[in-house]
C-alpha positions, 0 to 999 in steps of 0.5 A: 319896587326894585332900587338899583345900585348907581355905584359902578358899571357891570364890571364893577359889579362881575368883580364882587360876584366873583368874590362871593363865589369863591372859597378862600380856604380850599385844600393844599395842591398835592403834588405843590404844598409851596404854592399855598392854599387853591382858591376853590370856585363854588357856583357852576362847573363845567362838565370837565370840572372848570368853573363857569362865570357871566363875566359881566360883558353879557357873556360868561367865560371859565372862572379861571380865566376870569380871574386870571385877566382880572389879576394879572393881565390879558392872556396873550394870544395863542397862549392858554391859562395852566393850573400849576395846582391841578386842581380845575375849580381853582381860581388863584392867580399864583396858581395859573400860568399862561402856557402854549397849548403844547406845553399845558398838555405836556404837563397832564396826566394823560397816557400820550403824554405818559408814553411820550416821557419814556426814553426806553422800550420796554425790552430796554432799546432806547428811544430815540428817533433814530430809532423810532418808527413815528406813526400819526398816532404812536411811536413804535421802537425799530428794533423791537419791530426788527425782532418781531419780524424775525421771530415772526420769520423763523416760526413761518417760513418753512409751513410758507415753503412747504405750501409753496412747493406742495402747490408747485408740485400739484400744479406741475405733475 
Protein backbone atom coordinates (compact mmCIF):
# COMPACT_ATOMS: atom_id res chain seq x y z
CA UNK A 1 0.00 0.00 0.00
CA UNK A 2 1.50 3.33 -1.15
CA UNK A 3 1.02 6.24 1.65
CA UNK A 4 1.12 9.65 0.05
CA UNK A 5 2.81 12.62 1.17
CA UNK A 6 -0.28 15.30 2.34
CA UNK A 7 2.95 18.12 2.75
CA UNK A 8 2.30 20.46 -0.54
CA UNK A 9 0.83 20.68 -3.91
CA UNK A 10 2.55 19.52 -7.12
CA UNK A 11 4.90 22.52 -7.30
CA UNK A 12 5.93 21.83 -4.18
CA UNK A 13 6.87 18.55 -5.07
CA UNK A 14 8.61 19.91 -8.95
CA UNK A 15 10.83 21.99 -6.79
CA UNK A 16 12.32 19.09 -4.77
CA UNK A 17 12.91 16.91 -7.94
CA UNK A 18 14.52 19.82 -9.68
CA UNK A 19 17.06 19.82 -6.87
CA UNK A 20 17.60 16.04 -7.01
CA UNK A 21 18.53 16.33 -10.58
CA UNK A 22 20.94 19.04 -10.17
CA UNK A 23 24.79 18.93 -10.08
CA UNK A 24 26.02 21.66 -7.92
CA UNK A 25 29.32 21.21 -8.42
CA UNK A 26 29.60 21.23 -12.36
CA UNK A 27 32.78 22.72 -14.20
CA UNK A 28 33.89 26.75 -14.35
CA UNK A 29 32.41 28.59 -18.01
CA UNK A 30 35.55 28.68 -20.08
CA UNK A 31 35.04 31.68 -21.66
CA UNK A 32 33.37 33.40 -18.11
CA UNK A 33 35.42 32.07 -14.81
CA UNK A 34 33.61 35.29 -12.59
CA UNK A 35 30.53 34.07 -12.99
CA UNK A 36 31.18 30.74 -10.53
CA UNK A 37 30.66 27.19 -10.99
CA UNK A 38 27.50 25.93 -13.80
CA UNK A 39 24.82 24.26 -12.12
CA UNK A 40 24.79 21.02 -14.32
CA UNK A 41 21.24 19.32 -15.24
CA UNK A 42 21.67 15.53 -14.60
CA UNK A 43 18.17 13.76 -15.88
CA UNK A 44 17.15 13.88 -19.46
CA UNK A 45 18.47 16.11 -22.19
CA UNK A 46 17.19 17.11 -25.16
CA UNK A 47 18.76 16.07 -28.56
CA UNK A 48 20.44 19.95 -28.69
CA UNK A 49 22.00 19.44 -25.32
CA UNK A 50 19.16 21.13 -23.11
CA UNK A 51 17.63 19.89 -20.11
CA UNK A 52 14.12 18.43 -19.97
CA UNK A 53 11.85 18.73 -17.09
CA UNK A 54 7.88 17.47 -16.04
CA UNK A 55 7.49 21.11 -14.40
CA UNK A 56 4.78 19.75 -12.06
CA UNK A 57 1.44 21.65 -14.24
CA UNK A 58 1.51 18.04 -16.08
CA UNK A 59 3.77 19.16 -18.67
CA UNK A 60 7.47 19.44 -19.07
CA UNK A 61 9.52 22.41 -20.07
CA UNK A 62 13.41 22.94 -20.54
CA UNK A 63 15.15 22.87 -17.07
CA UNK A 64 16.57 26.08 -17.66
CA UNK A 65 13.77 27.82 -18.22
CA UNK A 66 12.29 26.19 -15.24
CA UNK A 67 14.96 27.33 -13.06
CA UNK A 68 14.90 30.58 -14.26
CA UNK A 69 10.81 31.25 -13.67
CA UNK A 70 11.38 29.55 -10.22
CA UNK A 71 14.42 31.98 -9.13
CA UNK A 72 13.92 35.11 -10.91
CA UNK A 73 10.45 35.52 -12.25
CA UNK A 74 8.35 34.84 -15.10
CA UNK A 75 10.39 35.30 -18.49
CA UNK A 76 8.54 38.16 -20.15
CA UNK A 77 6.96 37.75 -23.38
CA UNK A 78 8.87 37.65 -26.63
CA UNK A 79 12.10 37.42 -24.54
CA UNK A 80 14.08 33.85 -24.34
CA UNK A 81 16.36 32.84 -21.72
CA UNK A 82 20.46 32.95 -22.59
CA UNK A 83 23.23 30.93 -21.09
CA UNK A 84 25.89 33.68 -20.55
CA UNK A 85 27.91 30.26 -19.30
CA UNK A 86 27.42 28.55 -22.98
CA UNK A 87 26.96 25.61 -21.36
CA UNK A 88 23.35 24.12 -22.37
CA UNK A 89 22.80 21.70 -19.23
CA UNK A 90 23.30 24.32 -16.90
CA UNK A 91 20.41 25.29 -14.75
CA UNK A 92 22.07 28.42 -12.48
CA UNK A 93 20.10 31.55 -12.33
CA UNK A 94 23.07 33.87 -12.60
CA UNK A 95 24.04 32.16 -15.53
CA UNK A 96 20.91 33.15 -17.69
CA UNK A 97 19.53 36.22 -18.99
CA UNK A 98 16.33 36.64 -20.47
CA UNK A 99 17.35 38.39 -24.02
CA UNK A 100 15.41 38.90 -27.57
CA UNK A 101 15.71 36.10 -29.82
CA UNK A 102 18.05 38.71 -32.03
CA UNK A 103 20.24 39.03 -29.43
CA UNK A 104 20.84 35.14 -27.98
CA UNK A 105 21.82 34.41 -31.63
CA UNK A 106 23.89 37.34 -31.75
CA UNK A 107 25.97 36.06 -28.80
CA UNK A 108 26.57 32.17 -30.44
CA UNK A 109 29.07 30.78 -32.36
CA UNK A 110 27.69 30.06 -35.48
CA UNK A 111 29.22 31.09 -38.86
CA UNK A 112 26.14 33.83 -39.65
CA UNK A 113 26.84 35.34 -36.89
CA UNK A 114 30.61 34.93 -37.34
CA UNK A 115 30.35 36.89 -40.92
CA UNK A 116 27.85 39.18 -39.68
CA UNK A 117 31.29 40.68 -37.01
CA UNK A 118 33.21 41.26 -39.94
CA UNK A 119 34.00 44.92 -40.81
CA UNK A 120 36.15 44.25 -43.80
CA UNK A 121 36.39 41.73 -47.05
CA UNK A 122 38.57 39.80 -47.31
CA UNK A 123 40.74 42.04 -50.09
CA UNK A 124 40.53 44.85 -46.94
CA UNK A 125 37.20 47.26 -48.42
CA UNK A 126 35.40 47.84 -45.84
CA UNK A 127 32.04 46.99 -45.05
CA UNK A 128 29.80 49.01 -44.81
CA UNK A 129 26.02 49.00 -46.31
CA UNK A 130 26.96 51.52 -48.65
CA UNK A 131 28.97 49.10 -49.75
CA UNK A 132 27.26 46.01 -49.59
CA UNK A 133 25.09 44.09 -51.65
CA UNK A 134 22.39 42.62 -49.06
CA UNK A 135 21.24 39.12 -50.44
CA UNK A 136 18.23 37.01 -48.39
CA UNK A 137 20.73 34.92 -47.22
CA UNK A 138 24.57 36.80 -47.29
CA UNK A 139 26.02 39.86 -48.03
CA UNK A 140 28.36 40.30 -50.40
CA UNK A 141 31.27 43.40 -50.83
CA UNK A 142 30.50 46.12 -53.94
CA UNK A 143 33.53 46.41 -54.69
CA UNK A 144 34.98 43.07 -54.91
CA UNK A 145 32.03 42.10 -57.04
CA UNK A 146 32.96 45.43 -59.44
CA UNK A 147 36.36 43.92 -59.59
CA UNK A 148 35.17 40.58 -60.42
CA UNK A 149 33.29 41.94 -63.31
CA UNK A 150 35.89 43.65 -64.72
CA UNK A 151 38.41 40.81 -64.47
CA UNK A 152 35.79 38.77 -65.76
CA UNK A 153 35.46 41.44 -68.68
CA UNK A 154 39.16 41.99 -69.67
CA UNK A 155 39.59 38.07 -69.83
CA UNK A 156 36.17 37.58 -72.19
CA UNK A 157 35.46 40.22 -74.06
CA UNK A 158 37.65 39.94 -77.12
CA UNK A 159 36.84 35.66 -77.80
CA UNK A 160 32.85 37.25 -77.09
CA UNK A 161 33.80 39.73 -80.04
CA UNK A 162 35.37 37.68 -82.14
CA UNK A 163 32.52 34.79 -82.20
CA UNK A 164 30.35 37.97 -82.87
CA UNK A 165 32.15 39.00 -85.90
CA UNK A 166 32.91 35.37 -87.28
CA UNK A 167 28.85 34.83 -87.05
CA UNK A 168 28.09 38.54 -88.56
CA UNK A 169 30.44 37.47 -91.24
CA UNK A 170 28.92 33.90 -91.87
CA UNK A 171 25.59 35.32 -91.82
CA UNK A 172 26.50 38.33 -94.26
CA UNK A 173 28.86 36.96 -97.15
Amino acid sequence: MRIRATWGTREDYAFILFWFKVNRHGPFPVGAPHLGQCWLWTAALNSRGYGSFANGKGGSMPAHRFAYELFVGPIPDGLTIDHLCRIRSCVRPTHLEAVTNLENVMRGESFSVFNSRKTHCLNGHPLTPDAVYEGRRNRACRHCAIDRSKAWYTANHEAANARRRAEYRAAHP
